[in-house]
N, C-alpha and C positions, 0 to 999 in steps of 0.2 A: 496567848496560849491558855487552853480551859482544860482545869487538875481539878481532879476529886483527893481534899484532902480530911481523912477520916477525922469523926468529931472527937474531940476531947474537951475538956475546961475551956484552955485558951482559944481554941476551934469556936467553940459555943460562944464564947464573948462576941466576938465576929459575926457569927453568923446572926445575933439577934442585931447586933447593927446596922448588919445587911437588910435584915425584914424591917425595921424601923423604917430605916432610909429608903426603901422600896417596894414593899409589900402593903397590904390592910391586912390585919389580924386575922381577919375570917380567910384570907387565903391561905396562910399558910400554918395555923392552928387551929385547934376548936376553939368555940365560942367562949367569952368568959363573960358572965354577967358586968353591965355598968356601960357607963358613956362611950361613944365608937371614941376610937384610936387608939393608938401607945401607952395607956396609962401604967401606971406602976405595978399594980393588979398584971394588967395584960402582959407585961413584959417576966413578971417573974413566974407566971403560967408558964410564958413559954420554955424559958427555962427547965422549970418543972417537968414540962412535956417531953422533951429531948434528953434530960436525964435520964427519967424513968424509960422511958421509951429505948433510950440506944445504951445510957454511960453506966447505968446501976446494973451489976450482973447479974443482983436478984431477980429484975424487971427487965431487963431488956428484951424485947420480941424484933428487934432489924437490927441495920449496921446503918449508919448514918456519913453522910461524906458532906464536906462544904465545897462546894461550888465555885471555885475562883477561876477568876478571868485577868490573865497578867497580874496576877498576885493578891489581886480583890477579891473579896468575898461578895459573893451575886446571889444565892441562895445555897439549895441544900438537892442531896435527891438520896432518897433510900432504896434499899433492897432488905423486904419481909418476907422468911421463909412460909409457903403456906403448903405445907405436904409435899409433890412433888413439883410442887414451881415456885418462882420467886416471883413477888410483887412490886414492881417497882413504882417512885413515887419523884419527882423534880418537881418544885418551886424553884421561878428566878426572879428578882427583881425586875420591878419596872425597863429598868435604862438595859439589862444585861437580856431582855423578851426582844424576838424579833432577828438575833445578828448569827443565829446559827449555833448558838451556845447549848441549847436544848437538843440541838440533832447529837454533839458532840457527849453531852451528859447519856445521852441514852446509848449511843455506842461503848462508851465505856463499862456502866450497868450492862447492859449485853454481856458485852466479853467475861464481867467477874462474874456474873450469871453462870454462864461456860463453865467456867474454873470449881463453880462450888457441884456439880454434877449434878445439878435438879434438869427435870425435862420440860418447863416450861419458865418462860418467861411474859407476864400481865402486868396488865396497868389500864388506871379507868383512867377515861375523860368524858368531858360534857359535849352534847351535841355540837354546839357550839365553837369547840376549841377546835378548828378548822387548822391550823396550824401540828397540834396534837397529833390530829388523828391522822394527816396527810406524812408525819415523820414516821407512826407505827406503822401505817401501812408501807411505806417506802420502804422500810427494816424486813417487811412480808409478813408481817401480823395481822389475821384474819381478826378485823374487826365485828363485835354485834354489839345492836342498842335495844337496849330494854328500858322505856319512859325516859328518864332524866340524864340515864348512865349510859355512855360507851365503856365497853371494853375492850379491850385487844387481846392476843396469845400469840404468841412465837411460841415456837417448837425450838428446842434448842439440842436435841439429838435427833 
């Protein structure tokens, strides 16, 4: 069973476990100066990031969910308001890419999408992410690529 459960503190412990045990840094945060991997540096960035980003009210610009599969934590996917649409955003872990988990994550985002009254629903991907782009169009998201970036839009009224 794959539940979007909103971030909070003990949300976030989890979810950095998740990216540890399944991610590279550069997917699923910004970059942070120093040696690739998990470093201490890197982990308390991310932290940082998902705070300011979702949990501080002063800072928040999205709403952040953790991503579990039968009760694991597999990644993250957000929804940021931008005018009249919302942008949405899924990372999954290695082992949770590939089993339909992603089609499920973005159905969901859809629906709350719905619920918040904005008229569009985006999200970029890379040429590349064949997978990606083959779920937003199946949702009926008119895709265009401009150099490095795809994008998608659903209309949501």
């Amino acid at each position: 069973m794959i539940t979007l459960t909103p971030l909070d503190e003990p949300a976030l412990a989890r979810l950095l476990e998740a990216a540890v045990a399944g991610a590279d840094p550069l997917e699923v945060m910004p970059p942070v100066a120093g040696p690739p991997g998990w470093t201490a540096a890197r982990r308390a960035a991310f932290l940082d990031f998902h705070r300011g980003r979702s949990l501080d009210p002063a800072t928040a610009v999205e709403r952040t969910w953790v991503v579990e599969v039968d009760g694991t934590a597999v990644g993250a996917a957000r929804l940021e308001r931008r005018g009249d649409a919302v942008e949405a955003g899924i990372w999954l872990g290695r082992g949770a890419r590939g089993r339909g988990a992603g089609r499920e994550v973005t159905r969901l985002l859809v629906a709350e999408a719905r619920t918040s009254g904005v008229a569009r629903f985006i999200a970029a991907t890379t040429p590349n992410n064949h997978g990606a782009r083959s779920l937003l169009t199946g949702l009926g998201a008119v895709l265009t690529t401009e150099g490095e970036e795809v994008r998608a839009e659903l209309p949501l009224r």
